[in-house]
Backbone as CSV, one residue per row, in Angstrom:
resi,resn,N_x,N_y,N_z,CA_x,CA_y,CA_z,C_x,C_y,C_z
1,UNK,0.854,-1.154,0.000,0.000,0.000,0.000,0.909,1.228,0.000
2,UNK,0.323,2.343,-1.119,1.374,3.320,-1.351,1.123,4.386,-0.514
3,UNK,1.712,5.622,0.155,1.508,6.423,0.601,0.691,7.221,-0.114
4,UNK,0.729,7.282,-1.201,0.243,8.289,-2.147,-1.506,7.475,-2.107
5,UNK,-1.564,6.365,-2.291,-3.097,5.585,-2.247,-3.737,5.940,-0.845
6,UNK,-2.948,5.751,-0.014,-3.682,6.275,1.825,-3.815,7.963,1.745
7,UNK,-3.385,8.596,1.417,-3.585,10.226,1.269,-4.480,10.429,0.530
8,UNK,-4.929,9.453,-0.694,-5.998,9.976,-1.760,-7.227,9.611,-1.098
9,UNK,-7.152,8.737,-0.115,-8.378,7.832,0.472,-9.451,6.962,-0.508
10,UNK,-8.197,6.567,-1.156,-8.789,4.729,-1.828,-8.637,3.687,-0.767
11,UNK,-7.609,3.757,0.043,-7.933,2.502,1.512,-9.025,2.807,2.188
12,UNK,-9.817,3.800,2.545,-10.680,3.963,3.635,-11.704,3.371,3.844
13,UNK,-11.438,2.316,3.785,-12.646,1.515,4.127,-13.178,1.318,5.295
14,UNK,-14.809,0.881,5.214,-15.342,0.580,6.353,-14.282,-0.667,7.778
15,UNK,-13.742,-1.360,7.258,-12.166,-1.885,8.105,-11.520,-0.586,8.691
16,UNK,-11.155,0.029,7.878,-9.888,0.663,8.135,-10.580,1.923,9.324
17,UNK,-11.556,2.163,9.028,-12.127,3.535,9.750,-12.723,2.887,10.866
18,UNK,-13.124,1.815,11.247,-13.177,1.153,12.440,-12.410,0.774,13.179
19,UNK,-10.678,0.565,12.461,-10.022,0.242,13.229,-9.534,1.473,13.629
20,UNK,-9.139,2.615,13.515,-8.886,3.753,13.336,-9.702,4.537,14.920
21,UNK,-10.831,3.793,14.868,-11.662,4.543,15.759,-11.377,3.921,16.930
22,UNK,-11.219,1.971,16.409,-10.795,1.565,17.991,-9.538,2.169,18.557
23,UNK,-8.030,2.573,17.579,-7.217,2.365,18.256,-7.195,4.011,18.540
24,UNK,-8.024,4.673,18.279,-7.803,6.429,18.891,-8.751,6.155,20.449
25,UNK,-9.641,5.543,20.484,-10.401,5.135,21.324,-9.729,4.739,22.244
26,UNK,-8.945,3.463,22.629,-7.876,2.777,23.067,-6.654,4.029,23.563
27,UNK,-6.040,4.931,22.875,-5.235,5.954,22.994,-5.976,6.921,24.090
28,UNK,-7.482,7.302,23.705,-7.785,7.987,25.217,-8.325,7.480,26.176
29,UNK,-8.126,6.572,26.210,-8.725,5.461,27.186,-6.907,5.134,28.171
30,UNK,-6.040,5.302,27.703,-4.603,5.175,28.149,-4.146,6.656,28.724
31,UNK,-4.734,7.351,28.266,-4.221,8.874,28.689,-5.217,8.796,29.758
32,UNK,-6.219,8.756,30.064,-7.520,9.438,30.912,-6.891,8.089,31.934
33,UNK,-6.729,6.961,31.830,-6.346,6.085,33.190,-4.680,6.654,33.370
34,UNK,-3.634,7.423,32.946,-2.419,7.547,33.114,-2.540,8.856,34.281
35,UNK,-3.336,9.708,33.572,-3.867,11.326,34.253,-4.302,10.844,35.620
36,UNK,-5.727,10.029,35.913,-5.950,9.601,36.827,-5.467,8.919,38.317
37,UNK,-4.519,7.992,37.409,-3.297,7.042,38.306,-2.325,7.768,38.966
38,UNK,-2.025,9.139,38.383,-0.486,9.831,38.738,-1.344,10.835,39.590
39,UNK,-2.652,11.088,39.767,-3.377,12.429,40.716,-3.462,11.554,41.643
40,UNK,-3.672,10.132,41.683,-4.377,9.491,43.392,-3.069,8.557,43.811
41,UNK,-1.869,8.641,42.974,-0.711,8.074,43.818,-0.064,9.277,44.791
42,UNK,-0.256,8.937,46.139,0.579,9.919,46.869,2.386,10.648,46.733
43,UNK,2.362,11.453,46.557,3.726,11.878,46.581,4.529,11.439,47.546
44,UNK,5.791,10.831,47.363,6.452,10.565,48.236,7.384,11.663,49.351
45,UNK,7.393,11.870,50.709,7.705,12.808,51.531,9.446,12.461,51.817
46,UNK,10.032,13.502,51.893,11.873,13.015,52.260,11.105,12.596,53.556
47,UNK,12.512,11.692,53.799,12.095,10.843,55.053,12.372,11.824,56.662
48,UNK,12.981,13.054,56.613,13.223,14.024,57.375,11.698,14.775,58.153
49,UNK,10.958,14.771,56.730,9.397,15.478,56.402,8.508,14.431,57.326
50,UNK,8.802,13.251,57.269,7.395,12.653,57.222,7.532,12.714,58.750
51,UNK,5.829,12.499,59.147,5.860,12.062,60.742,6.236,10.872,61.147
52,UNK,6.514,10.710,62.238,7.375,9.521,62.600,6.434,8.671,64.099
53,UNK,6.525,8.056,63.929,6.233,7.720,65.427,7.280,7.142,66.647
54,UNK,6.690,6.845,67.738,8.224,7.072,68.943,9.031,5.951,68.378
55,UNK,8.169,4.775,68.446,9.879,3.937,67.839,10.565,3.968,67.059
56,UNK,9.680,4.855,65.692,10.811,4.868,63.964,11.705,6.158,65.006
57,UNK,11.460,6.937,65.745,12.720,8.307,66.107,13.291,7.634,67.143
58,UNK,13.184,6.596,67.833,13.901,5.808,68.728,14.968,5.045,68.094
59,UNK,14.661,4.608,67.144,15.356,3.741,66.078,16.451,4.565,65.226
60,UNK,15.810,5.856,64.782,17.097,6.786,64.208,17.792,7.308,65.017
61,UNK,17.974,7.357,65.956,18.238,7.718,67.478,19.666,7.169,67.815
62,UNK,18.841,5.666,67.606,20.208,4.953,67.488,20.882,4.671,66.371
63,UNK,20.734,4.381,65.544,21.262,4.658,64.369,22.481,5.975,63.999
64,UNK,22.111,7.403,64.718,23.045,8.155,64.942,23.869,7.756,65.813
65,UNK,23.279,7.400,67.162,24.349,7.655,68.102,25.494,6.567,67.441
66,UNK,25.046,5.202,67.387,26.128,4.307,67.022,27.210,4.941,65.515
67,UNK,26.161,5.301,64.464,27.180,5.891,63.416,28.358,6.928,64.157
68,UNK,27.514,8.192,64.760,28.410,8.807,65.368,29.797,7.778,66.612
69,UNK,29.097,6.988,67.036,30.407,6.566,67.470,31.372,5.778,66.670
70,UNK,31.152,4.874,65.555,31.932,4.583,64.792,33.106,5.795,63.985
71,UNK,32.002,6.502,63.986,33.169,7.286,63.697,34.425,7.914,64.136
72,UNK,34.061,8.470,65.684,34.782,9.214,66.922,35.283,8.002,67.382
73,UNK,35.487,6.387,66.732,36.002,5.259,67.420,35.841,5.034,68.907
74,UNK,34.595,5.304,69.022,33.874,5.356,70.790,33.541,4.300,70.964
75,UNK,33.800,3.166,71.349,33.564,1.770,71.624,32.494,1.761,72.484
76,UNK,32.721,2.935,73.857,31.419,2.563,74.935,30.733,2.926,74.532
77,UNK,29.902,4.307,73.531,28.717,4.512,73.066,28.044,3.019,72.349
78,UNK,29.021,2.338,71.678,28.555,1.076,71.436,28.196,-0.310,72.089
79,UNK,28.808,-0.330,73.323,28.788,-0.857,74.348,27.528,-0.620,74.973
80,UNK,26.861,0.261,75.266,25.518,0.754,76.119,24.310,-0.007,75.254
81,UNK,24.699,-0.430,74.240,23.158,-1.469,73.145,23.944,-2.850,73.097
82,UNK,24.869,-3.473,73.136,25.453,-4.518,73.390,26.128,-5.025,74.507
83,UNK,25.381,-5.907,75.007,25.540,-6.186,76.662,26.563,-8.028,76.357
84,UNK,26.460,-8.332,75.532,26.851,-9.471,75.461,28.596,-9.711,75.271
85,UNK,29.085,-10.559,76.813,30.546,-10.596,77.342,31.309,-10.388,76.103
86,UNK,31.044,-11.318,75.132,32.368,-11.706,73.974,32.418,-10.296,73.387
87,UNK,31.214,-9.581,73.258,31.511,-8.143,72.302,32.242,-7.787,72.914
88,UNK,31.989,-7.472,74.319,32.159,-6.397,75.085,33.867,-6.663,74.998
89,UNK,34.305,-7.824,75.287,35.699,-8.017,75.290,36.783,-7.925,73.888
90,UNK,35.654,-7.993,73.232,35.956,-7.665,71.700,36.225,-6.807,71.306
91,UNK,35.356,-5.425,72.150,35.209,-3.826,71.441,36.137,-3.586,72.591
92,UNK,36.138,-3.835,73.555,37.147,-3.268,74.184,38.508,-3.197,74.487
93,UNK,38.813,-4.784,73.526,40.336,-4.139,73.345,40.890,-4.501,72.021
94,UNK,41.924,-2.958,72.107,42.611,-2.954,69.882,42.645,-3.672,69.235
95,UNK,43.190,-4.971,69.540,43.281,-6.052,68.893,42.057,-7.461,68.721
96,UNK,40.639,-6.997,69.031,39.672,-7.415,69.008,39.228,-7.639,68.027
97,UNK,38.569,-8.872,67.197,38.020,-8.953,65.824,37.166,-7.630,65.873
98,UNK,36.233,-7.891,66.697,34.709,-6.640,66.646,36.081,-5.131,66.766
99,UNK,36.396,-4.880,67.221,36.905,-3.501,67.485,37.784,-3.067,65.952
100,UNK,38.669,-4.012,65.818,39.141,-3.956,64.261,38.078,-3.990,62.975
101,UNK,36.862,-5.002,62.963,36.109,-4.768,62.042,35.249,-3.621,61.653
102,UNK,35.340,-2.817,63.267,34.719,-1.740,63.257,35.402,-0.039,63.046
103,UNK,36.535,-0.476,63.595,37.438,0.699,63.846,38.815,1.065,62.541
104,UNK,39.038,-0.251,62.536,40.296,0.012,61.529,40.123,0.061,60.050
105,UNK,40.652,0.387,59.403,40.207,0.986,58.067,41.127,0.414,56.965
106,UNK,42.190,-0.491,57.162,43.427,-1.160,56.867,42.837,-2.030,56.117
């Protein structure tokens, strides 16, 4: 089929103009559910924004304090959430698997 035959409208047949109608039909039928879908999905909030409740800020809580002590190589800030002997003997001295896995950077 020539371009020049579809422009003169010798194809237009009762086929062709039905299908024509389904698939423009079909096309706003994809836009009007796309428009719809993207107005009733909630926006997502930075996680700073959103409200929290006591245990998710209990939980980042710790999450700082321990980052912050990994960093400042503060073993007892880490010590005060891990009560269990082997850590404790672990983080507390240099040559400790836990204190090296945590502290040394080698």
């Amino acid at each position: 089929m020539s371009l020049k035959r579809i422009l003169s409208g010798r194809c237009w047949g009762p086929a062709t103009l039905l299908f024509a109608a389904v698939l423009m039909a079909g096309c706003v039928c994809l836009i009007g559910c796309r428009k719809g879908a993207a107005s009733s999905v909630p926006q997502r909030q930075p996680v700073a924004s959103r409200p929290q409740d006591p245990a998710t800020r209990d939980l980042l809580a710790i999450g700082d304090r321990a980052t912050t002590a990994i960093v400042a190589r503060d073993a007892n800030i880490l010590l005060d959430y891990d009560h269990n002997p082997d850590d404790v003997a672990s983080l507390q001295s240099k040559s400790g698997e836990l204190y090296c896995y945590l502290f040394d950077s080698s």
